[in-house]
MARDRENNU-335633 format. One record per residue: residue in three letters; x, y, z of N, C-alpha, C in turn. Coordinates in steps of 0.05 Angstrom, whole numbers, plus 5000, padded with zeros to 4 digits. Example, Ala and Ser with C-alpha at 12.3 -4.5 7.8 and 13.67 -1.06 7.14 Angstrom:
<rs>
ALA526448865156524649105156526449345156
SER525749555142527349795143525850015157
</rs>
This chain:
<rs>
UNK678142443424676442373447678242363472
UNK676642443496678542423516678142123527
UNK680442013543681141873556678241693578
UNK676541883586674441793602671841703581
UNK672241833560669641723544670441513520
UNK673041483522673941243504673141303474
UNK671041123468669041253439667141213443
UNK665141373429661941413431661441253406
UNK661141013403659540933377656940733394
UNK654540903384652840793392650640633379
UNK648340463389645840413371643940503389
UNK641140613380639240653395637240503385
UNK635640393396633540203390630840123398
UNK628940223396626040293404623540263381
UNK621940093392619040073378618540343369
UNK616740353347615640693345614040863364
UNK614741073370613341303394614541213416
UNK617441093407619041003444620841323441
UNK620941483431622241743429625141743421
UNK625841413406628841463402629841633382
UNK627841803370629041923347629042203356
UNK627842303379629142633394631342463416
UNK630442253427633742183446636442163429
UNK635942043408638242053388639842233377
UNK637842433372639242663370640242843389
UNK639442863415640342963439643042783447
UNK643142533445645042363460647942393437
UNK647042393404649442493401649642813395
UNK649142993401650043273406651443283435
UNK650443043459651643093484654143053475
UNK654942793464658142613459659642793428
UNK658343013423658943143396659742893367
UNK658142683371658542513339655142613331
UNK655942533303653142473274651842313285
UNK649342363287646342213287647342023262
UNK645941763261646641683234643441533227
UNK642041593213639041503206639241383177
UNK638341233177637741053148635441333133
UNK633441413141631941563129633441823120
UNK635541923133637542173128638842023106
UNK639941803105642041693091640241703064
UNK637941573060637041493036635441793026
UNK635342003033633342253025636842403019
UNK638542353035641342523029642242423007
UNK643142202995643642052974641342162948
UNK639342122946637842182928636542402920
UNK637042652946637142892933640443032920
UNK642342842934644142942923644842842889
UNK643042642891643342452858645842342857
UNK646642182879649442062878647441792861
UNK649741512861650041242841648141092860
UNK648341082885646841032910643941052911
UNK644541432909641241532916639941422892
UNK640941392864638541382844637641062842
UNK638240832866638340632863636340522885
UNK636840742901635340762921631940902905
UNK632941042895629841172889627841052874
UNK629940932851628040722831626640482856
UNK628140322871627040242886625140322898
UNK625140532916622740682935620440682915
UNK620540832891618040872871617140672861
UNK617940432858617340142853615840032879
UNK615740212898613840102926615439862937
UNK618339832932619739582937620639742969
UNK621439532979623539603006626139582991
UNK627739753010631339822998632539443013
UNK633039302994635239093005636439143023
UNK637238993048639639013065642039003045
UNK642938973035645039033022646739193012
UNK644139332997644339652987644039883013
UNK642039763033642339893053645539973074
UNK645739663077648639673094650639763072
UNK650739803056652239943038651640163041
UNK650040373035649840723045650440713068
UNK649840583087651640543118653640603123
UNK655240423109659040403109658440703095
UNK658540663080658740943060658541273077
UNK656641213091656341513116658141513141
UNK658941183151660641193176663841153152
UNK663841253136666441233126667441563126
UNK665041653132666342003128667142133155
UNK668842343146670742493171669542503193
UNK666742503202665942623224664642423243
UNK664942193227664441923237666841803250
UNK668841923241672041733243671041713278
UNK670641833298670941773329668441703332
UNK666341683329663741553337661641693317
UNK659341503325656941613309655141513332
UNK651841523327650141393335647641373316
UNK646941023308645340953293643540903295
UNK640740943282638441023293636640893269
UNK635940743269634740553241636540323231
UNK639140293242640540113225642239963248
UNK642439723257641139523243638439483241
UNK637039373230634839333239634239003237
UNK635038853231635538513230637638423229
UNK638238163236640537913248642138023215
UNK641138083191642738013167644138303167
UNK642838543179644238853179646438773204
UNK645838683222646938683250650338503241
UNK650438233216651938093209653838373190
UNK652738463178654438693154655938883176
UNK655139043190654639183210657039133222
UNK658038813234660138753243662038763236
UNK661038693210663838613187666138833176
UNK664139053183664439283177666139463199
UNK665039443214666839493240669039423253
UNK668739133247670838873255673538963237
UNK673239083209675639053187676139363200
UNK674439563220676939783224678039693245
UNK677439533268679039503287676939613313
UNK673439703297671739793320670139633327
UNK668639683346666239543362663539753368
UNK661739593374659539853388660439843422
UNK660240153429660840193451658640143465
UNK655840193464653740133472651140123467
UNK649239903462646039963454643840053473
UNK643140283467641040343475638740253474
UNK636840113498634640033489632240153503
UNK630740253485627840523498626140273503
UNK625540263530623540033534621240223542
UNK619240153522616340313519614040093520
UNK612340033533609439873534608339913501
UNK606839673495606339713461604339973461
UNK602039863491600140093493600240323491
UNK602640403508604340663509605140813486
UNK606740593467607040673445605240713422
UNK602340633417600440543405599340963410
UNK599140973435597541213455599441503445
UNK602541473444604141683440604141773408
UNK603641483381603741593354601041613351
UNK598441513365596041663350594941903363
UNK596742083378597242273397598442463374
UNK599842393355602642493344600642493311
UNK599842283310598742323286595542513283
UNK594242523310592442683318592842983310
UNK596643023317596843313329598243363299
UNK599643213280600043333261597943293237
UNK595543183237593443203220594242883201
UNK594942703206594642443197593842293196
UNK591842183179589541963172590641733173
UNK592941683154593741353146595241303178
UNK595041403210596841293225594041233238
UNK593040913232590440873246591540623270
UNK589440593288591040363301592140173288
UNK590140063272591439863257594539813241
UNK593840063228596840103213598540063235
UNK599140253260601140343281601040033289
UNK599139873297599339583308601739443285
UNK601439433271603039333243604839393246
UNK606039583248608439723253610339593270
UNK608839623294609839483318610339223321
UNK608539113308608638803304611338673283
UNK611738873266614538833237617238843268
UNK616839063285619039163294620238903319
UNK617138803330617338593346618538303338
UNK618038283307618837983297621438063287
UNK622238223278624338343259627138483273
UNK626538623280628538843296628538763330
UNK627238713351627738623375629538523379
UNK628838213356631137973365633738003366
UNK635138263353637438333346638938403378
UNK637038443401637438523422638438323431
UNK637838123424639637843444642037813435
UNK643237843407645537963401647238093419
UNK646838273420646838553433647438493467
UNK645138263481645538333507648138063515
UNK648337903494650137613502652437793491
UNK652538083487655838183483656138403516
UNK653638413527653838553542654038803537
UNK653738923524652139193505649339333518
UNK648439283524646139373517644739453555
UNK644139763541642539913576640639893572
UNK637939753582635739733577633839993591
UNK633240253578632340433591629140373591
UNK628340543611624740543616624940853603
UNK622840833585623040943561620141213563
UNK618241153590616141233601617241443617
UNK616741703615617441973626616842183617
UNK618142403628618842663617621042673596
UNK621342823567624342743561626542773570
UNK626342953596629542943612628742693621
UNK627242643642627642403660629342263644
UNK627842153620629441883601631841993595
UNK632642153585635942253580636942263595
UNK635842323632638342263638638342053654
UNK636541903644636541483643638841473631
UNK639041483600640741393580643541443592
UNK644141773606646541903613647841743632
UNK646541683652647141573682648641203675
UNK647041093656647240833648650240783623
UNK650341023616653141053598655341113615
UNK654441253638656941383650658041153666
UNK656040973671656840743686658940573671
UNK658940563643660440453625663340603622
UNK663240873627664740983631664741203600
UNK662941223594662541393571661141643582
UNK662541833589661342103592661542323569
UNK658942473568658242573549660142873554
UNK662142893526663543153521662343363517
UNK658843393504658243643507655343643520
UNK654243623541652243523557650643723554
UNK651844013551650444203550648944253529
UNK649344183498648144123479645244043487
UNK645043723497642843663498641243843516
UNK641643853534639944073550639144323538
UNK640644363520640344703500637944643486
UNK636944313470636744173450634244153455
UNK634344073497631543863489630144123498
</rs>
């Protein structure tokens, strides 16, 4: 990494239909690190039939949720590989005070930190309007308001609070998450560069989005 972007290790963090999962992938193709997704992690693991994936799967088919445990464990396990060594950006993980505690611990014993949290600030309405928009357009029954309300509501008691974490380290760009997808990217861009993290391959995302 050069000298002006230090390291790119990022979190991105957004209610559902806040768009962090196409910003995520644009923001790391700009800084050239791995997207890092809990849903890549646990479908990569268990089609590959590693010790992980099949522990994961008995779980999933049991209709259980994956433990934080086992979770922050496939975690370490993906930011332990080569392409992680200079940054990543995580996109499902942490998702609570008990992922956010592993998370550290984990980081803390290489000598790293997060360089910055991204936060997609989206209206619930907004977001309520963009997945039954999404579930409309790809033919989806089970994404009813109700369900999507639910959703939102797990993410509000559960995953939010992690943001006060996050902002008492001084971490955290709070983006307006309402736009075009350039507008918002280059919200995210402008608010990193201020940190002094400029993106090494910028042109990616623009190729991307």
């Amino acid at each position: 990494m050069t000298p002006s972007t230090r390291s790119a290790r990022f979190l991105i963090v957004g209610p559902q239909g806040s768009g962090k999962g196409t910003q995520g992938v644009l923001v790391a193709r700009a800084f050239g690190v791995p997207q890092v997704s809990t849903g890549d992690i646990f479908r990569a693991n268990i089609s590959g039939g590693t010790e992980l994936g099949k522990r994961v799967q008995s779980i999933i088919e049991a209709g259980d949720l994956v433990p934080d445990e086992l979770t922050s464990e496939l975690v370490r396990d993906r930011l332990s590989q080569a392409d992680a060594a200079e940054g990543f950006l995580l996109d499902g993980y942490p998702r609570n005070q008990g992922q956010v505690a592993d998370l550290d611990a984990f980081l803390t014993g290489r000598g790293e930190g997060l360089d910055a949290v991204i936060e997609l600030d989206v209206p619930r309405d907004e977001s309520i309007a963009r997945i039954s928009q999404r579930a409309i357009e790809q033919g989806r029954t089970d994404d009813t308001e109700e369900v999507i309300a639910n959703r939102l509501a797990i993410y509000e008691r559960e995953t939010a609070p992690i943001l006060d974490v996050y902002r008492q380290r001084g971490i955290v760009d709070r983006i307006d998450g309402v736009g075009t997808l350039d507008e918002v990217t280059d919200r995210i861009f402008a608010a990193l560069a201020v940190r002094g993290l400029v993106a090494t391959h910028p042109g990616d995302a623009v190729a991307s989005a």
